[in-house]
Structures are given as structure tokens and as C-alpha cells.
DRENKETOR-163426 format. One record per residue (C-alpha): x, y, z; residue in three letters. Coordinates in Angstrom, 3 decimals. Layout:
<rec u="X" v="Y" w="Z" kedren="ALA"/>
...
***
This chain:
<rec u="81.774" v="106.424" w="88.159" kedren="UNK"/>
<rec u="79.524" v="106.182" w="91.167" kedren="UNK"/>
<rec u="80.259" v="105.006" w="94.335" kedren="UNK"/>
<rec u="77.749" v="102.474" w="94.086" kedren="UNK"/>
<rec u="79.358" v="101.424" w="90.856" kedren="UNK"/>
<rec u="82.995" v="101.619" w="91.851" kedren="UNK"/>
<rec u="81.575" v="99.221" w="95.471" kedren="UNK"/>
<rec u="80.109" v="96.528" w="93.084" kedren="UNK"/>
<rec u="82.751" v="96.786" w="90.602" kedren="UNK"/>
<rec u="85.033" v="96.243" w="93.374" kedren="UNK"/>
<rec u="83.324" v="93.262" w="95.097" kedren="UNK"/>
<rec u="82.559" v="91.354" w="91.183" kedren="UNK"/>
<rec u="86.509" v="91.798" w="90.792" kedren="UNK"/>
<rec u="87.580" v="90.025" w="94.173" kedren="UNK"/>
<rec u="84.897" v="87.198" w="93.360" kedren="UNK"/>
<rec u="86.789" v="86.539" w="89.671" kedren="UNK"/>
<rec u="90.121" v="86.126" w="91.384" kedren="UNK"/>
<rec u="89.920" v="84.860" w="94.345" kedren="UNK"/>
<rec u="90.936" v="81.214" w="93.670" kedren="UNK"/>
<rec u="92.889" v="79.987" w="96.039" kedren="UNK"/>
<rec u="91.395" v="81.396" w="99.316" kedren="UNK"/>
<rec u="87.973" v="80.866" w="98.466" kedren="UNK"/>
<rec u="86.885" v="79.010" w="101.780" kedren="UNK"/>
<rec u="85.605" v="80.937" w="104.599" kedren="UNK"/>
<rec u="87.987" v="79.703" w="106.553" kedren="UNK"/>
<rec u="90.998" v="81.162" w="104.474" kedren="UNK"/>
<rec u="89.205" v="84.347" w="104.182" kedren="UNK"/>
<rec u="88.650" v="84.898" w="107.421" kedren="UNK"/>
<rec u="92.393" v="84.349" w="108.453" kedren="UNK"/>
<rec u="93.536" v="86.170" w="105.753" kedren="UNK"/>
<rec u="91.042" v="89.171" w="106.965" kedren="UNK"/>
<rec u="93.232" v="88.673" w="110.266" kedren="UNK"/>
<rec u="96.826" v="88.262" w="108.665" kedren="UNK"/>
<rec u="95.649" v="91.183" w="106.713" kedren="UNK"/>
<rec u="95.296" v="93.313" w="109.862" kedren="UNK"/>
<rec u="98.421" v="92.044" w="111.357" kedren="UNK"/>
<rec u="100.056" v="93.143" w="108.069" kedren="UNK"/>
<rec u="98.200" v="96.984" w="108.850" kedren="UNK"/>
<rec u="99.665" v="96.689" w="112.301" kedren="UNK"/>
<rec u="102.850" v="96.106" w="111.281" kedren="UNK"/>
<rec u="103.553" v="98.101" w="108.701" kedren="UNK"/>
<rec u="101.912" v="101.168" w="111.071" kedren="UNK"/>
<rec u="104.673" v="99.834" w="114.054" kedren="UNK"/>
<rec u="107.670" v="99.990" w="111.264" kedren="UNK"/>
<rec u="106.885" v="103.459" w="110.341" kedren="UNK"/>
<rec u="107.250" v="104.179" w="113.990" kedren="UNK"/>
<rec u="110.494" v="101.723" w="114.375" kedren="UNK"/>
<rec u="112.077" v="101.648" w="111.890" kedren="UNK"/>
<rec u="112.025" v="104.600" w="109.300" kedren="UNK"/>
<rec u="110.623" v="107.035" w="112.275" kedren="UNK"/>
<rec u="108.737" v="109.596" w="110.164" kedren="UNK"/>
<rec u="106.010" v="109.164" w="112.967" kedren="UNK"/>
<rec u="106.262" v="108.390" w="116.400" kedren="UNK"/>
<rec u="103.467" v="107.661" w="119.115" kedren="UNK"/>
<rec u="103.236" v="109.834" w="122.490" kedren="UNK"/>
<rec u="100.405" v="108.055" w="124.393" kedren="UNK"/>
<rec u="99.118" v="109.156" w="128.106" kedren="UNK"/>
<rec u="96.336" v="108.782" w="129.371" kedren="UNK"/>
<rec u="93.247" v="110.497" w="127.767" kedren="UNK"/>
<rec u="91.771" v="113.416" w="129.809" kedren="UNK"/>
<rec u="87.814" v="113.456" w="129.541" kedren="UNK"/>
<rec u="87.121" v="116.916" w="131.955" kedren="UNK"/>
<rec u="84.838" v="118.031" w="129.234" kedren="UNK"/>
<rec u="81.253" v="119.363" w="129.654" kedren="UNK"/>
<rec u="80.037" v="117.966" w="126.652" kedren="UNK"/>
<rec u="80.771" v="115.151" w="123.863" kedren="UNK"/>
<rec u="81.636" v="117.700" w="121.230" kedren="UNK"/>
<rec u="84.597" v="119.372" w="123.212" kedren="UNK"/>
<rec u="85.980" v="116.103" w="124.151" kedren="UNK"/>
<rec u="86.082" v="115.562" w="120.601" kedren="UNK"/>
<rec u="88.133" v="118.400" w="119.925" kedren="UNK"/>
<rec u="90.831" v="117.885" w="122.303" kedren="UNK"/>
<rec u="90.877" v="113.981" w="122.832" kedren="UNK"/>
<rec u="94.662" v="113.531" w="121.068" kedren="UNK"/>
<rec u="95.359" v="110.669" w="118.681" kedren="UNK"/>
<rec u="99.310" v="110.013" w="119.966" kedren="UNK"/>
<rec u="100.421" v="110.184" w="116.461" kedren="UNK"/>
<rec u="103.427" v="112.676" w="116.379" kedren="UNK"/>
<rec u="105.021" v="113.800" w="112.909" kedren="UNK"/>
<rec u="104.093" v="112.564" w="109.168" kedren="UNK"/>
<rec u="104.180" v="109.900" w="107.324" kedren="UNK"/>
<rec u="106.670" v="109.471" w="104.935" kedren="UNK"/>
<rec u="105.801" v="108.722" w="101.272" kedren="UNK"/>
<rec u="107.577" v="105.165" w="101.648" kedren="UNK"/>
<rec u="105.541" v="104.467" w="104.932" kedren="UNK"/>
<rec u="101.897" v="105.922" w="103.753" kedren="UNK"/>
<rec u="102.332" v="104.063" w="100.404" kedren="UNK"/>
<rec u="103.042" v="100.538" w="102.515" kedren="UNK"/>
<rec u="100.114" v="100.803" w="104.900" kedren="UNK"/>
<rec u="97.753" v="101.972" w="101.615" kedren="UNK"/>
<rec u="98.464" v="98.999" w="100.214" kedren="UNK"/>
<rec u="98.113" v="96.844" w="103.433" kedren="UNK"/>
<rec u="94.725" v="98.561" w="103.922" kedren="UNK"/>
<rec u="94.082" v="97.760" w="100.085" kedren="UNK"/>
<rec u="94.423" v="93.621" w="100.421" kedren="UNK"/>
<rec u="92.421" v="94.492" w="104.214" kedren="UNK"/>
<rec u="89.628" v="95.917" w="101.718" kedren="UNK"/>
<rec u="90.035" v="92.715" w="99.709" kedren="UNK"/>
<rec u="89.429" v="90.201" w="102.074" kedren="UNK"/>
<rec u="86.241" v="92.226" w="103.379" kedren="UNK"/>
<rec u="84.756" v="92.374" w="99.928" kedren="UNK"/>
<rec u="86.108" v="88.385" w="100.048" kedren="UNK"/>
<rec u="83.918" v="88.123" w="102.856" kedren="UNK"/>
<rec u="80.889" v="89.952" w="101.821" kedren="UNK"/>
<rec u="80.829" v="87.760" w="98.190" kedren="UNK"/>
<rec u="80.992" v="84.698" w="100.702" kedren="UNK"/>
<rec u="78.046" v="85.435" w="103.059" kedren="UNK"/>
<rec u="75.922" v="87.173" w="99.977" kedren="UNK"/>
<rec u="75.980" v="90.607" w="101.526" kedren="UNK"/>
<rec u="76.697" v="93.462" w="99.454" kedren="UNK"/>
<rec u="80.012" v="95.580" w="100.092" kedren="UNK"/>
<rec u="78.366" v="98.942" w="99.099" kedren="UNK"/>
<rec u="74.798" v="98.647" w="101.107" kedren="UNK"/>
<rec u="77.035" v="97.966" w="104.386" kedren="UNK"/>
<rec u="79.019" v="101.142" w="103.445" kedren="UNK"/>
<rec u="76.023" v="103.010" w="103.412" kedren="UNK"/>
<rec u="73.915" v="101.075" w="106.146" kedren="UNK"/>
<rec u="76.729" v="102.426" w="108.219" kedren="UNK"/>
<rec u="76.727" v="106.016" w="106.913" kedren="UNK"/>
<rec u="73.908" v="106.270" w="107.858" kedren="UNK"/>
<rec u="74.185" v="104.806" w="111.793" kedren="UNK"/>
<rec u="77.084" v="107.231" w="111.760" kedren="UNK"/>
<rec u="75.155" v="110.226" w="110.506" kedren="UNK"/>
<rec u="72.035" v="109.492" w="112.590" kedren="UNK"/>
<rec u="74.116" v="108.691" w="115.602" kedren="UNK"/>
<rec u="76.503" v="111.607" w="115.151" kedren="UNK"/>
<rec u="78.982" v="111.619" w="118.160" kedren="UNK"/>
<rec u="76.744" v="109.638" w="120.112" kedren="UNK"/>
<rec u="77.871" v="106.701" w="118.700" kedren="UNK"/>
<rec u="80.806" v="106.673" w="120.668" kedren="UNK"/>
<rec u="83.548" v="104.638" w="118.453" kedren="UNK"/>
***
């Protein structure tokens, strides 16, 4: 199916059941419980089961350009995640991804065109986009 397909597909589904959160107002909180829920289930791997755990220092930018710092700017994240873990925070990411296409049906923008609007900033931007 194409991506373009699966996006729309996607966003048509979310409009035919969301019911009870319709109102902007309960998508938008649900778009933020939703990333509380991401959050949390990302601390718990760390906490609780302890298949990863999370080294931060400070980042060290003595780099002469962009595209080294890029290659040795570290993410913190020590170890993997466990199949329990990755399986919680896919699905957490999942309902995140519904309340966005939740979001998009309610302002009339389309899920898939912002996908690719951004591609494209990122592609045209490269690095230099700085995120």
C-alpha cells in the first residue's frame, strides 16, 4: 500500500472512532496525557525492569563542523530495550499517533502532506536544521 494510502487510511480510521473525545479540547489533552504516557513508560524501562539505563553529562560541542558533532554528540541511552519495554512504549507512541491524526481531522489538515511538508524541511535543511 502506499504511504500516502496507509497516512489517509490512517487519519479516515481515527475520524470513524473517535466518539467520545471528539472536542478539541479532549484531543488536545489527550495529545498531552498521551505524551506523559510515552514518558512514563520510557522512565519504567529505566526504573523498573532496567533493560536501559540513562548516563547523561554534559554534551561536549569541540567540533569543527556540524557533521562531526553529529557523530559523537551521545544520546545517554545505555543497554537495550527489552521486548516487554519496546512493545509498551510502541504502543504508547501508537495512541500518541492517534491523537495527532485526532488533531489533524479536527483542524482539516491532512496527516500525510505534514509528513511530507516536513520531509522535505528536513531534507532541504539537512543538519542545519538543528533539532
Amino acid at each position: 500500500m502506499p504511504n500516502d494510502l496507509l497516512c489517509d487510511e490512517f487519519q479516515d480510521i481515527v475520524a470513524e472512532v473517535l466518539i467520545r473525545h471528539k472536542s478539541i479540547l479532549d484531543i488536545i489533552t489527550k495529545l498531552e496525557e498521551s505524551n506523559a504516557r510515552i514518558n512514563r513508560a520510557l522512565i519504567k524501562s529505566v526504573t523498573s525492569c532496567g533493560c536501559i539505563s540513562i548516563n547523561a553529562k554534559k554534551q561536549e560541542f569541540k567540533h569543527e563542523s556540524l557533521k562531526e558533532a553529529k557523530n559523537t554528540i551521545d544520546n545517554h541511552l545505555e543497554g537495550k530495550m527489552c521486548d516487554s519495554c519496546k512493545e509498551k512504549i510502541e504502543e504508547e507512541l501508537g495512541k500518541h499517533l492517534f491523537y495527532i491524526a485526532a488533531l489533524c481531522n479536527s483542524l482539516d489538515l491532512n496527516f500525510y502532506d505534514l509528513i511530507i511538508k516536513e520531509y522535505k524541511k528536513l531534507n532541504t535543511l539537512g543538519i542545519y536544521t538543528l533539532r
